[in-house]
N, C-alpha and C positions, 0 to 999 in steps of 0.2 A: 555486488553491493557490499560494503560494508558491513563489518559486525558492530553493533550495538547492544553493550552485554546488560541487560536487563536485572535490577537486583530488588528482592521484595524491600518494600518500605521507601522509596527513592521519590516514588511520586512523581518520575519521569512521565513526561507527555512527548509521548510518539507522532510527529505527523508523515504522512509517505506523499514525499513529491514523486509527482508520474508525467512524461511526455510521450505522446504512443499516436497509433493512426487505429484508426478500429473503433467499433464499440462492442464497452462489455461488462466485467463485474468484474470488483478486486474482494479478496477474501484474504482476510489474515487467519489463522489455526483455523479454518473452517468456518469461520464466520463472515456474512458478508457484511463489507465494511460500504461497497455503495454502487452506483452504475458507472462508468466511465465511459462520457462519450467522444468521440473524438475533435465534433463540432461546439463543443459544451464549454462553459466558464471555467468548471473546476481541476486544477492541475493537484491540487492538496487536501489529502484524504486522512482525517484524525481516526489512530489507531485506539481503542477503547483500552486503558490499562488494564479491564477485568480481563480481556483476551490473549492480555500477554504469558507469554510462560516465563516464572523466572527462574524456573530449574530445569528449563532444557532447548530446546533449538524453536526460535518461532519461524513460520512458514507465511509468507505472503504469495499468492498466486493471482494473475492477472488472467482474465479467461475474454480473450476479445472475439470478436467476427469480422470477417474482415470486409472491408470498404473498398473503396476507387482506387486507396492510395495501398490495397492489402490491410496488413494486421502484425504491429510489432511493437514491440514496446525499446522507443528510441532513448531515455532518459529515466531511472527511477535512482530515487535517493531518500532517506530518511534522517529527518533533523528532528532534533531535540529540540520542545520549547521549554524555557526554564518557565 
């Protein structure tokens, strides 16, 4: 994935697009940010700015189980909403 360099005061809004087979939980720096299921509506998970780090590396983690189809994460990407 791409780097998206995070800077205090920016007011950036983080969203993480995800396409995956599984279900499970996505956590940014340790917080969970929500469930992801595989049969579910939402592909687009809003990252909290208080979670962000803007003096060092942030960590997204996708933790699934896996389904019929297994457990993988086919697609993630993070867009900026102005």
């Amino acid at each position: 994935m791409g780097n998206v360099p995070i800077r205090e005061g920016e007011g950036r809004v983080l969203h993480l697009r995800l396409r995956h087979s599984g279900n499970g939980f996505v956590y940014l720096n340790g917080h969970c940010v929500g469930h992801c299921y595989e049969n579910g509506p939402q592909t687009e998970y809003y990252l909290p700015e208080c979670w962000l780090r803007t003096d060092g590396e942030n960590r997204i983690t996708v933790s699934l189980m896996p389904s019929a189809d297994d457990a993988e994460v086919r697609e993630m990407s993070l867009v900026a909403v102005p």
